[in-house]
N, C-alpha and C positions, 0 to 999 in steps of 0.2 A: 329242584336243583337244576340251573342253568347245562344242558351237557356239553362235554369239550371234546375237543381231541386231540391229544395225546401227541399222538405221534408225529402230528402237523406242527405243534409248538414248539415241541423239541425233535427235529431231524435227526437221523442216524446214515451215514453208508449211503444208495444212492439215493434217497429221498433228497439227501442236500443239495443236489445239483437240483430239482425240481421248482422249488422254494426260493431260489436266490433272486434278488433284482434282476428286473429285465430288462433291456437295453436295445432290445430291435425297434426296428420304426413299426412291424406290425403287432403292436402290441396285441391288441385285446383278440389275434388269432392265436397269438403265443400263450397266453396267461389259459385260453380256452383248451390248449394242448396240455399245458402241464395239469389243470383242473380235469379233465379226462384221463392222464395218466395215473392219476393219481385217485381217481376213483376204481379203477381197474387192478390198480398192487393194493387194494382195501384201506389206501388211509382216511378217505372218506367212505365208509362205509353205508352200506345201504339201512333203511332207519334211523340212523341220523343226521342231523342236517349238517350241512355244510357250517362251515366256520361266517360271521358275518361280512357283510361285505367291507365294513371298515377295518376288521383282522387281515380281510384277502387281500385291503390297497397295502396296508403294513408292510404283510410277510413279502410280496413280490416286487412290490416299491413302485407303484403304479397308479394311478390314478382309480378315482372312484370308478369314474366315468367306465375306464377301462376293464373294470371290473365286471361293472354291467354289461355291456357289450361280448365281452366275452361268455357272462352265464348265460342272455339272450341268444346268444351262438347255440350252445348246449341242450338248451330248453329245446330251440328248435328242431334240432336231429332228436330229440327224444333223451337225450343221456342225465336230466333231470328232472324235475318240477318241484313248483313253488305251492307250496300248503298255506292255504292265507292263517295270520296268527302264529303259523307252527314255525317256519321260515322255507329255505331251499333245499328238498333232498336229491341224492343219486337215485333212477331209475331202477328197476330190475336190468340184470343185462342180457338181450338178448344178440344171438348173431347179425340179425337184421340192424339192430342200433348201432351196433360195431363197425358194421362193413358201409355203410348209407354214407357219414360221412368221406370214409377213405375213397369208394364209389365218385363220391360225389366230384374231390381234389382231383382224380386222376382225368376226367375229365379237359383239364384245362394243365394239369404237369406233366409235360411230355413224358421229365425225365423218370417219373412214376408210372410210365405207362410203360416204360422199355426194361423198368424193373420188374413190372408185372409180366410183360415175354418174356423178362427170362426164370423168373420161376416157374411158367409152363413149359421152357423146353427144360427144367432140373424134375420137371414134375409128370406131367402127361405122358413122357415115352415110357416111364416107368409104369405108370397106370398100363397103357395098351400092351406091354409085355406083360404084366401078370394077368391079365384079361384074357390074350391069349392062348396062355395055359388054363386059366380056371370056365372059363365060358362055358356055359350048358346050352343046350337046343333052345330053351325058352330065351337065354340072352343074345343069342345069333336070330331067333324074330325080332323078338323087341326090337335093336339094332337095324334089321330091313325095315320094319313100319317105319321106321324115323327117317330111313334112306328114301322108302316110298314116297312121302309126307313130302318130303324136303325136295325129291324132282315133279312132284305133281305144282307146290307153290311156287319151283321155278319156271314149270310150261305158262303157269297164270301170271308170271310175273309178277308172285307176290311176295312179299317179306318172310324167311324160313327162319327169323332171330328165334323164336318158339323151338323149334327142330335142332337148328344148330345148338344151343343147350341142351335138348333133351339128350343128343348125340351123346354129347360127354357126359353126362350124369350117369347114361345109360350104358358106356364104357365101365363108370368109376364101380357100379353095382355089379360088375359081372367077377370082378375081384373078389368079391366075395368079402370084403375088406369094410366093415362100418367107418371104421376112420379114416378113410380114401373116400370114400361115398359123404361124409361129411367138410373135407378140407374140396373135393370138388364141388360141391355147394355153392358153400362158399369161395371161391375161383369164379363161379360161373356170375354171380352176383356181383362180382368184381367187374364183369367182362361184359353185361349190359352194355354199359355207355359206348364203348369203344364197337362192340358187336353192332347197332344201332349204327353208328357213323362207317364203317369199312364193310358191313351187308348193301349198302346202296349206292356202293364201287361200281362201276362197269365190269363185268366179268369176276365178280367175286362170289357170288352168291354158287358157280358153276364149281369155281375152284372149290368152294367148299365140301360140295357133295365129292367131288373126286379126290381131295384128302381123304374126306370120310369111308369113302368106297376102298380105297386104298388098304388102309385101318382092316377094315372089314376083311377084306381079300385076303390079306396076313395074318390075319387071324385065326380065317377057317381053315388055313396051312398049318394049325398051331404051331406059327414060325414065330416068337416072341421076340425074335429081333425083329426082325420084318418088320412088325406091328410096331415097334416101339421107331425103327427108321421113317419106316410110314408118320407116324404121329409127329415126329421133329420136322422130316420134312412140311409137313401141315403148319406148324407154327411158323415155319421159315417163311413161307406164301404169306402168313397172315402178316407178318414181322415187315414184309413187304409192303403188300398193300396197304400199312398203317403209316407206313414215311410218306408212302405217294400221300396218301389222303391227306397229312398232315402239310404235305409240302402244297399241294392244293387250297388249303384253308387260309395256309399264310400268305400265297399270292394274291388271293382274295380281299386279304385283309388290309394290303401293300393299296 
């Protein structure tokens, strides 16, 4: 017996906004958004396939074409595959497939990069305030190797994007907090692309270690304000130097 699903033919609640024709010019990155979303709230569930492609131009009111284009989007980040014979299913999901494409958009949408500042300054000064208070001896080393690390590739003038990551992770674990050490993870995964472009700043890579140091300073004062102003101010420099950079790019571009 042919399998269906259910809950894709008949919408309920906000499935129905998902499903509806779509009407933007970029179609088949639209069609590729709700087919993601929609593998994520489980209406395509994993182990079975997707709906056909001729059901998908149907339901969203869009070409074939568009159809395909949009699973070939999917395929590629990993968020499906095609079983020959069996048809298209939803991958496993991993954080890594989750965050790659989001990664990927922020790259080129500003205005997702300044939402992404600001949920580090709603996020990280928090983190360095409870860090803190909870930090043991073994977490104030860790914390200096990364500081050491990170001024020995500044005397070489070499890339510290390795160090500045470990930095925060190595903040998010001193919380003692599994689910602070997992949502900084993933943050820091977020923060490649833009870390990569604003690390090869003139005087950024300095600024970074003297946030960092900062952080550290207020910490061993177990002052969890300190540490948590410390950390804001940090993102505030970064917040900076990512307008210069970008305001550089676009004159470039000019």
């Amino acid at each position: 017996m042919p399998q269906t699903v259910k809950s894709f033919s008949r919408p309920r609640g906000s499935q129905a906004g998902l499903i509806e024709p779509i009407k933007k010019t970029r179609v088949a990155e639209e069609v590729a958004d709700r087919i993601r979303t929609l593998i994520l709230d489980g209406t395509f569930p994993q182990g079975e396939p997707l709906p056909s492609e001729r059901v998908l131009t149907e339901r969203f009111g869009v070409s074939r074409g568009s159809i395909r284009d949009a699973l070939r989007m999917l395929e590629t980040i990993g968020l499906i595959e095609t079983q020959h014979g069996r048809g298209t299913f939803p991958r496993e999901l991993t954080v890594d497939r989750l965050v790659a494409p989001l990664a990927s958009m922020m790259t080129f949408q500003h205005d997702l990069q300044d939402e992404l500042l600001d949920v580090r300054r709603m996020f990280e000064p928090a983190v360095a305030r409870a860090a803190a208070t909870r930090a043991t001896v073994e977490d104030f080393a860790d914390l200096q190797r990364i500081l050491d690390a990170q001024q020995r590739k500044l005397r070489k003038g070499q890339s510290a994007i390795v160090e500045d990551t470990a930095f925060h992770a190595a903040l998010a674990r001193s919380t003692r907090n599994r689910v602070v050490v997992s949502l900084m993870a993933t943050l820091n995964d977020l923060l490649v692309e833009s870390r990569k472009l604003t690390l090869k700043q003139k005087g950024r890579p300095a600024k970074s270690i003297e946030g960092h140091e900062a952080v550290v300073a207020a910490m061993r004062r177990r002052d969890a304000e300190g540490a948590a102003r410390a950390m804001y101010n940090h993102i505030d420099q970064i917040a900076d130097l990512q307008s210069q950079t970008r305001e550089l790019r676009e004159d470039d571009g000019k």
